[in-house]
C-alpha positions in Angstrom: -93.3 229.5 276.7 -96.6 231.1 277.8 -99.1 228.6 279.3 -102.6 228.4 278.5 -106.2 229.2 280.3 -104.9 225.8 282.6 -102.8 228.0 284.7 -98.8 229.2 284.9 -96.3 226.2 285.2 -94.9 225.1 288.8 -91.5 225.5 287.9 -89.9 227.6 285.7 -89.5 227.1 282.1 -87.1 228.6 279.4 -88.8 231.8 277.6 -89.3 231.1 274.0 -90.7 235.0 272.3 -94.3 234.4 270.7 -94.0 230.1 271.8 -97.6 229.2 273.1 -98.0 225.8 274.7 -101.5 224.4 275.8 -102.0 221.3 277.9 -104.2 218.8 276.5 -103.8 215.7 278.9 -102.0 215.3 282.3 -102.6 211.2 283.4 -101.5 210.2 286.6 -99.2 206.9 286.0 -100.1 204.3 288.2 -97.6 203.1 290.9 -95.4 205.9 289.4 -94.9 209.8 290.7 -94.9 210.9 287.2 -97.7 212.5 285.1 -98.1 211.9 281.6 -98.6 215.0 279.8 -99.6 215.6 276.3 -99.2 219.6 275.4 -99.4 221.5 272.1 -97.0 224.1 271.2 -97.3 226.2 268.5 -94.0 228.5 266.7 -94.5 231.6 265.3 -93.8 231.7 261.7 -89.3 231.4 261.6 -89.7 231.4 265.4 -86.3 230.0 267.2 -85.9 228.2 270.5 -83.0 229.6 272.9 -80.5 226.9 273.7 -82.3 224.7 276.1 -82.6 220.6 277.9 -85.1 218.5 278.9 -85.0 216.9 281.7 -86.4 213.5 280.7 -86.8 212.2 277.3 -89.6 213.0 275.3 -91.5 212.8 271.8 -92.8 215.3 269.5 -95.3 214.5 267.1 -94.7 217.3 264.4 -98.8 218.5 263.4 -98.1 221.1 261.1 -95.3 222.7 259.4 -91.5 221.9 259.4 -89.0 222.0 262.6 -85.5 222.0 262.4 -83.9 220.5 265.3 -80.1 219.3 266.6 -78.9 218.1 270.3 -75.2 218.9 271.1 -73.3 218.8 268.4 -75.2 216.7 265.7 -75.7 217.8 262.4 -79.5 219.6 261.8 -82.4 217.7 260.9 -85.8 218.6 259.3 -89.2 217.0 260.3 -92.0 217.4 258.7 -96.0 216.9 259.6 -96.7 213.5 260.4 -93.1 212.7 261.6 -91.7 212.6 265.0 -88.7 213.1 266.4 -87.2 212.3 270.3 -86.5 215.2 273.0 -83.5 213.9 274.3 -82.8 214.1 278.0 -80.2 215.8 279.9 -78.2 217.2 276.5 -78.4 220.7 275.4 -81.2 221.1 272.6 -79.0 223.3 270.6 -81.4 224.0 267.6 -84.8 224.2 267.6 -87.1 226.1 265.1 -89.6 226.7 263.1 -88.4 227.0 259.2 -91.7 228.3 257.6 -91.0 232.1 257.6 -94.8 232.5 257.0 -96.6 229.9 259.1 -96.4 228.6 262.5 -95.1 225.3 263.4 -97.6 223.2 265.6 -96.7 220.0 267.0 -97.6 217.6 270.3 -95.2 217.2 272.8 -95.4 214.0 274.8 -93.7 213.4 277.9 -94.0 211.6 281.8 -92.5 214.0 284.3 -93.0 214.5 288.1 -95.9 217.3 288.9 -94.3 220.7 288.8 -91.3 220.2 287.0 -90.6 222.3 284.1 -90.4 219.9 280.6 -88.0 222.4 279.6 -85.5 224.7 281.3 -82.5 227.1 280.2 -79.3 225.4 279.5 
């Protein structure tokens, strides 16, 4: 993912071709390490993420466009603007993508992570 004018990510993070991510809101938790971060990601149009994880569990709010997304070995599922869906920790995010050959997918990703981590990593 290719980070925006706030500066490259601490850790390393899995290279999605033509993903852009932009972080909107990083809130220190009180009496907690963790940050709460609130990014936006935008797909190009019938863009696909590699097989991936996430390290904690997180939500996507879906802005624009429809995603297709499966963990492990579930069956696909579609999400539309206005719906969310969970980033589930720890299990590999085996589809993830954009199914609008024509228009990119935009959508908020909300998650609390220690500073520095990567919210998502190669599998």
């Amino acid at each position: 993912m290719n980070e925006s004018a706030d500066g490259p990510a601490k850790a390393p993070q899995a290279g999605f071709a033509g993903v852009t991510r932009k972080i909107l809101e990083r809130l220190a938790l009180p009496g907690d390490e963790r940050e709460l971060v609130v990014s936006e990601v935008t797909y190009p149009p019938g863009g696909v993420a590699p097989l991936h994880r996430h390290p904690v569990d997180g939500v996507v709010f879906i802005v624009e466009g429809v995603a297709e997304s499966a963990y492990g070995d579930e069956a696909p599922r579609r999400y539309r603007a206005g719906e969310t869906l969970r980033d589930r920790a720890d299990l590999p995010h085996t589809l993830f993508r954009n199914c609008d050959p024509e228009r990119p997918l935009r959508f908020l990703a909300i998650y609390a992570l220690k500073p520095g981590r990567a919210y998502t990593t190669e599998a």
